[in-house]
N, C-alpha and C positions, 0 to 999 in steps of 0.2 A: 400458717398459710392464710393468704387471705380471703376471707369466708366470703366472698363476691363471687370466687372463682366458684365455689361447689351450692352456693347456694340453691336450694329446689325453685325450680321456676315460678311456683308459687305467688315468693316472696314481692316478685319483680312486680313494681306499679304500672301493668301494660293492657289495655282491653284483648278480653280472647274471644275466639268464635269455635263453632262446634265440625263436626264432621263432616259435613257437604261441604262449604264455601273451603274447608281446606283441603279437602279432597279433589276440589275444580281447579285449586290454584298449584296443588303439584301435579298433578295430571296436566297442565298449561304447561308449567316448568320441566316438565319429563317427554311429552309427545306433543301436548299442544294442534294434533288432529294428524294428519297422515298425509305430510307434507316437507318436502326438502329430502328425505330419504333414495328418492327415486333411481338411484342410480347404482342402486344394490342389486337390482334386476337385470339392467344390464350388463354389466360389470361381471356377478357373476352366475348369472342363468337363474332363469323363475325359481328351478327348484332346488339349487342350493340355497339362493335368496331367501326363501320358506321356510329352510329346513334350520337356518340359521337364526331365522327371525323369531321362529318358535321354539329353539334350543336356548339360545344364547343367555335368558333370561335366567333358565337354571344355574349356570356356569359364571354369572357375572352379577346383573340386577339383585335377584331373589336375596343369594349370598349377607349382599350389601344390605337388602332390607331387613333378615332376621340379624344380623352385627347391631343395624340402628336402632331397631325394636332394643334389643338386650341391652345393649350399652344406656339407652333412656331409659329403662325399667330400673338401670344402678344409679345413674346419674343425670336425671332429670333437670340439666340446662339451658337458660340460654344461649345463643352462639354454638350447641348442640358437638358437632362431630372435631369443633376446632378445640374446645377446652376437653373435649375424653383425648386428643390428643396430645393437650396441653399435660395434661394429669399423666397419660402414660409414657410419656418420653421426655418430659421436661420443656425450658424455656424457649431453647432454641429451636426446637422442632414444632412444639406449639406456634412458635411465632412464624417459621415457613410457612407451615397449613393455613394461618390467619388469613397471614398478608400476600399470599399468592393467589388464595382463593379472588380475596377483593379485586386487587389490583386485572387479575386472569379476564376476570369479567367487564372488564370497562369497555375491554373489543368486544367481548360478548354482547354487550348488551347494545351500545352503539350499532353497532351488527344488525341489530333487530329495526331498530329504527331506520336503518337505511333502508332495508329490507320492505317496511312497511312501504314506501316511498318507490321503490321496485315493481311491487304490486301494482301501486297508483298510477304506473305512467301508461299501464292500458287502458287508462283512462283521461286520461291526461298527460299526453304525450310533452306538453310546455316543462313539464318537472324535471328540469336538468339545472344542472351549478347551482347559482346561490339559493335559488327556488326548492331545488331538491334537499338543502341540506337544509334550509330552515325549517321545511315540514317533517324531517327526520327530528330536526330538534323541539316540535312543536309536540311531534308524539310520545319522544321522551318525556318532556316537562309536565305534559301530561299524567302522563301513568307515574311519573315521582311525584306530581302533586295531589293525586290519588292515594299512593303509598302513604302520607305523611299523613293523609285525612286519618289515617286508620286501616287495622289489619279487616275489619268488618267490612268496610267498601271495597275494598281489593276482593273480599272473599267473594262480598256476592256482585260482583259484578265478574268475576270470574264464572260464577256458577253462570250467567248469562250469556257469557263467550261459551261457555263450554255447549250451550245448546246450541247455539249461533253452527258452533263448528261441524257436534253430532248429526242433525238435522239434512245436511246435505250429502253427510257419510253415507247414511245409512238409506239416504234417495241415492245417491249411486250405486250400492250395494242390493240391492233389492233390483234396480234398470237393469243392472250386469247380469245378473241371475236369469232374468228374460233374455239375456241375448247369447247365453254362454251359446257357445263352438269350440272352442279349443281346450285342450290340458292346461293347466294353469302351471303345472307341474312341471312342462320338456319345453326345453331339452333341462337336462338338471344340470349342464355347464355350457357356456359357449363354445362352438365348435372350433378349434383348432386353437385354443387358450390353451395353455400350461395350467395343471392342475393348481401348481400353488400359488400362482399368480390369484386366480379366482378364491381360492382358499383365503388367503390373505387379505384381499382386499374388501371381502364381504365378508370378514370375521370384525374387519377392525372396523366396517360402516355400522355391522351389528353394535358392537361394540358404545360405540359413539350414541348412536340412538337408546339405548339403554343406560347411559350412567348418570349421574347425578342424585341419583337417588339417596344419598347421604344426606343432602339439603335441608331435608324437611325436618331436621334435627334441630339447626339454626332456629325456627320462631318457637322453642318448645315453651318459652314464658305469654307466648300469645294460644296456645290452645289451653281447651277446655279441658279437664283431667289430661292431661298428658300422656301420661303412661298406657292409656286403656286408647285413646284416640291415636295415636301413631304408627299401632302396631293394628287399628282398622284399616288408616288410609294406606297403608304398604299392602295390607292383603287387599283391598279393594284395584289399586292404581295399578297394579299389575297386568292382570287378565285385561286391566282397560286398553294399558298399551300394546299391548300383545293383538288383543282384534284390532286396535286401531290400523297399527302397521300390517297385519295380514289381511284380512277380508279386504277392503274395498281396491286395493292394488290388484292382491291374485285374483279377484273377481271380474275386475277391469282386463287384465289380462286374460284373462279365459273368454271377454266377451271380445276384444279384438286380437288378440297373437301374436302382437308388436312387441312381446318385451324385450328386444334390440332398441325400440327406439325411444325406450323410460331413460329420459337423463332428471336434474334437478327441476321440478315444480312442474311435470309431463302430467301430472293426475288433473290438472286444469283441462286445457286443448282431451285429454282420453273422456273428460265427466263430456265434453262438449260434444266428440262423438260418439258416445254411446245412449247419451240422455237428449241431446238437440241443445239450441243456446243459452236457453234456461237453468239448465242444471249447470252448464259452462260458466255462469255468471256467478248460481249462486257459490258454485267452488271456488274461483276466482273470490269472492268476498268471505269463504269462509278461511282461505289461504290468509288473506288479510288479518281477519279478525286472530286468526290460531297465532299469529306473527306478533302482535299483540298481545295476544294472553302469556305468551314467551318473557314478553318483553315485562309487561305488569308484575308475573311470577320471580323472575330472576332480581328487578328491583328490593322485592320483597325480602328474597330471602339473601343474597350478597350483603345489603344494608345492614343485618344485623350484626355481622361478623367484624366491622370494623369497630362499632358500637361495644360487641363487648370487649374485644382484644381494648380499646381505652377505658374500660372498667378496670381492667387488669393489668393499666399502665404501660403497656406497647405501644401506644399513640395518644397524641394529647389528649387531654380530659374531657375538653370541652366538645370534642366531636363525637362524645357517648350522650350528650345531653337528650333526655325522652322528653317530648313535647308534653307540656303539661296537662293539656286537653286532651289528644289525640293518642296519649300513650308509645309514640313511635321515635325513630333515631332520626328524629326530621335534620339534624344538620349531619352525619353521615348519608342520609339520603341527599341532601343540597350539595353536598363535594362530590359526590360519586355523578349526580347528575350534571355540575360542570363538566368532568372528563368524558360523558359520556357524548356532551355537544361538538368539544371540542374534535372527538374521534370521530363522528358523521360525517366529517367532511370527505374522508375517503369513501373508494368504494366497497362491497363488499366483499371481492376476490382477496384483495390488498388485508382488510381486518382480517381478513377468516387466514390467511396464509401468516400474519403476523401472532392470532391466537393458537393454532396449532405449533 
């Protein structure tokens, strides 16, 4: 077998960083702040909404993260959850998980950029057609020329987003708490909803907002002991996302009553009535920044996966090349960030309906 495939992460000539800065960049890639969810409350009632958002973790996430911890404690490598795949099913099914992963994310991540540029136009309403999509692809080019700098500036420049984000959470959170009035809890389903209508639809939003959590397997040649750090940030990012998506929602809700009228990106306009235009703003920018740190995160860690599937001869050679300075897959980052321009051009309903 070829000894690239099982090699310990070790071995790999890449700069690593320690427990914070990777701790802020799966936490980007996992929640990224308490935003785009929104429509699990209405959909189906505060407090099944709740009950699922603090359930689901055990049943799905958690699962997923003691698998990762284990499976890295055996086989600590690069490209992470795609070669334990490789190793326990073979060629052909290692190479699905690779090449679906990569390829899965190119609307993913396109997604983000357009997304960023969504945000923008409350502020600049001029950002339509070719203007919109070149500042989608300015954001990308960005944050992949970030990525190639090194896993180190992505880290902590993530830890920077991640305060940028918490910062305004937890001024909501605390505004809310002075104005509460209502249960945050009722009704526990919308009124005249079919039970499993509501069942169904706020299992599989749960769902979605908790997974990926395998990811953080992919950069395991870029952390600091491996084995002892992976199996911190899985029990640290947990509980983060857990309060992230409950407290300042059912908070927000308990200080106005509306949770009929939470659809996608509603925690903006609720921060603006509950705190005045100020905290509206600075939600509004932390919506941005979270959008962002999505976007930074998922480059990060999708780029490695094609990197090493061409270690291991799936894809041409040259597109595993690690930057000799930099340590990173700077030209599987440069391919991934052309399809990623090329996909901006749409809008987001359009990526998101052709990614699911």
């Amino acid at each position: 077998m070829d000894n690239r495939k099982t090699s310990p992460a070790g071995r790999a000539a890449r700069h690593t960083i320690g427990f914070l800065p990777l701790l802020a960049i799966f936490y980007g890639y996992t929640a990224g702040g308490p935003f785009g969810y929104e429509d699990i409350f209405s959909r189906s009632g505060p407090g099944m909404a709740l009950i699922f958002l603090a359930l689901v973790p055990f049943f799905w996430s958690i699962p997923i993260s003691f698998a990762s911890a284990e499976l890295n404690s055996i086989l600590p490598v690069q490209g992470g959850f795609y070669r334990w795949s490789h190793r326990a099913f073979g060629d052909f099914w290692g190479f699905q998980c690779g090449w679906w992963n990569w390829t899965g994310t190119f609307l993913l991540n396109s997604l983000y950029g357009v997304l960023v540029m969504d945000y923008l136009v409350h502020y600049f309403p001029g950002l339509t057609g070719n203007a919109k999509w070149a500042g989608a692809s300015l954001v990308l080019c960005l944050f992949s020329y970030l990525n190639i700098r090194g896993i180190q500036v992505s880290g902590w420049l993530s830890v920077a987003m991640l305060l940028a984000v918490l910062v305004p959470v937890a001024w909501l959170s605390v505004v809310s708490v002075a104005h509460w009035r209502f249960n945050p809890l009722l009704p526990w389903t919308p009124p005249g909803r079919p039970f499993g209508s509501v069942f169904g639809e706020g299992l599989a939003l749960a769902m979605w907002n908790y997974a990926g959590y395998e990811q953080l397997s992919s950069v395991t040649a870029e952390m600091s002991n491996p084995q002892k750090t992976l199996p911190r940030i899985l029990l640290w990012n947990t509980p983060m996302n857990i309060l992230t998506y409950i407290l300042p929602a059912s908070l927000a809700i308990a200080a106005l009553g509306n949770w009929q009228d939470w659809q996608t990106g509603y925690i903006v306009p609720a921060s603006e009535k509950i705190g005045g235009s100020a905290l509206g703003v600075a939600m509004l920018l932390a919506s941005i920044i979270g959008t962002a740190s999505l976007s930074n995160s998922t480059i990060l860690y999708t780029t490695r996966i094609p990197a090493a599937m061409s270690e291991d001869g799936y894809l041409p050679a040259w597109l595993g090349g690690i930057h000799p300075r930099y340590g990173t897959p700077a030209r599987a980052i440069l391919v991934s960030l052309a399809v990623y321009c090329l996909l901006a051009r749409f809008p987001v309903a359009d990526l998101v309906n052709i990614y699911i």
